[in-house]
C-alpha positions as CSV (number, residue, x, y, z in Angstrom):
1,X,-1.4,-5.3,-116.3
2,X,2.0,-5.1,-114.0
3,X,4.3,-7.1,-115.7
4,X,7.4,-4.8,-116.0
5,X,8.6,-6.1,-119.7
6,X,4.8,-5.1,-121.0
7,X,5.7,-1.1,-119.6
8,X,8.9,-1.4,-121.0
9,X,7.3,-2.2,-124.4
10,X,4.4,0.3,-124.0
11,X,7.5,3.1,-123.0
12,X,6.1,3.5,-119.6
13,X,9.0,2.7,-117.8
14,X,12.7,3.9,-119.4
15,X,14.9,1.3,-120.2
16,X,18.0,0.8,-122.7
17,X,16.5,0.4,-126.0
18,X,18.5,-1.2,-128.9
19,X,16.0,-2.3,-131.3
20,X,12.5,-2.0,-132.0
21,X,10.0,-2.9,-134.5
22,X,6.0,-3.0,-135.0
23,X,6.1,-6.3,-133.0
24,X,9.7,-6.9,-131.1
25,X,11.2,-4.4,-128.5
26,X,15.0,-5.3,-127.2
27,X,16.8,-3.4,-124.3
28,X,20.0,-3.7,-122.2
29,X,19.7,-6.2,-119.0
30,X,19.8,-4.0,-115.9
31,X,21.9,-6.8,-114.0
32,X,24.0,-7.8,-117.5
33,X,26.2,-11.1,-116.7
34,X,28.4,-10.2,-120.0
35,X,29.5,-7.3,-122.2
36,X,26.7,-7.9,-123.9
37,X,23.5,-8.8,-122.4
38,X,20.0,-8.1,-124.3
39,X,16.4,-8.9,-123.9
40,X,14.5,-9.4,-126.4
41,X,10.5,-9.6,-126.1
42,X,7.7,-9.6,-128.1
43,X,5.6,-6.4,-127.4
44,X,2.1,-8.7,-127.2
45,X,2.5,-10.1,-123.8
46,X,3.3,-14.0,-124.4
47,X,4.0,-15.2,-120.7
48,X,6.7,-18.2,-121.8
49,X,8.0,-20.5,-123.9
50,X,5.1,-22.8,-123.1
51,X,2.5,-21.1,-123.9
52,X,3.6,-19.9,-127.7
53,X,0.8,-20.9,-130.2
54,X,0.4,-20.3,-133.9
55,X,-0.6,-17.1,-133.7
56,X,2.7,-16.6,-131.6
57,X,4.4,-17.4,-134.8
58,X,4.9,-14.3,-136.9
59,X,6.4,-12.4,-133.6
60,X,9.0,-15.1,-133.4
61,X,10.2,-14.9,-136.7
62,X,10.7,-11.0,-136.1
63,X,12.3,-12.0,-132.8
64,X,15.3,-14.5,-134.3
65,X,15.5,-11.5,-137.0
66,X,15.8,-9.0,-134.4
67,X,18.6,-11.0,-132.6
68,X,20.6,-11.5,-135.6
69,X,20.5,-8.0,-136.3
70,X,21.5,-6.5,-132.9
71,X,24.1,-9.2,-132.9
72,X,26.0,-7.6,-136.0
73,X,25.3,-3.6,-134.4
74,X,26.8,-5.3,-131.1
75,X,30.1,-6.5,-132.6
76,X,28.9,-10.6,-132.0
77,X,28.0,-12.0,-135.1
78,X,31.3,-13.0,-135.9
79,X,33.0,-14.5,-132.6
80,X,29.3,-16.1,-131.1
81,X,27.0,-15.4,-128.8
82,X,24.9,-17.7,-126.7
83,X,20.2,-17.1,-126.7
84,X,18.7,-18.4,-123.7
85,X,14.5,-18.5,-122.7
86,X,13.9,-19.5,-119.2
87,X,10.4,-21.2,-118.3
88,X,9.0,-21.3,-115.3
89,X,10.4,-21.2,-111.6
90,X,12.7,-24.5,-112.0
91,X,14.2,-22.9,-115.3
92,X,15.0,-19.7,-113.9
93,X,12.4,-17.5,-115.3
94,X,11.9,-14.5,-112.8
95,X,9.9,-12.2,-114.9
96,X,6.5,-14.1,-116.7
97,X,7.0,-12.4,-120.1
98,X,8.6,-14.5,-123.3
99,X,11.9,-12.9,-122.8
100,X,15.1,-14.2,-124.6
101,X,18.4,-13.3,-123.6
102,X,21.5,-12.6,-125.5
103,X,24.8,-12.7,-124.1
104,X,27.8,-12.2,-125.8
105,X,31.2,-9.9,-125.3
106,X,33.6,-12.6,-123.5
107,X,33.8,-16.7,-124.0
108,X,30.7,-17.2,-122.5
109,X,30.6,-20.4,-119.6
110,X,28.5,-21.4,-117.3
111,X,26.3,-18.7,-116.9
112,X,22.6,-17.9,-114.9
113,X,20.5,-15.7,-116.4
114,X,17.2,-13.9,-115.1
């Protein structure tokens, strides 16, 4: 497979780890558009937003867990943070892996993320 979030997951490719579990893997954006700005995937590759099912479910759970949790080692929990999941081309999703971004750091505006 080539997509680039599944050889992050499988530690084939180096990237900025700040959480990982049995089932979630989160890392540092390499083009971050805050202070903070995390990715947070699901290491079974789940291509978007659209195509979660029920047997998506359980990863999910450990996903929103995840996010809370790197939000309190980041500093975020108590002055906000914004999670965004891009679908498809029109939504700005450039890599087709469930990805969800969290940006936080700064008042965060009107942002783009990738």
């Amino acid at each position: 497979m080539d997509c680039i979030f599944c050889k992050i997951a499988n530690k084939e490719i180096p990237s900025s780890i700040v959480f990982e579990n049995d089932r979630v893997i989160a890392f540092r954006d390499i083009n971050p558009v805050a202070p903070v700005h995390i990715l947070v995937i699901p290491k079974n590759h789940v291509e978007s937003v659209q195509h979660l099912n029920e047997e998506h479910y359980d990863d999910l759970k450990e996903i929103f867990k995840a996010i809370k949790e790197i939000a309190v080692k980041e500093g975020i929990d108590k002055t906000g943070y914004r999670v965004i999941s891009n679908y498809g081309k029109d939504g700005g999703q450039e890599v087709n892996h469930l990805h969800f971004h969290i940006l936080g750091g700064e008042t965060i505006g009107k942002l783009r993320c990738k």
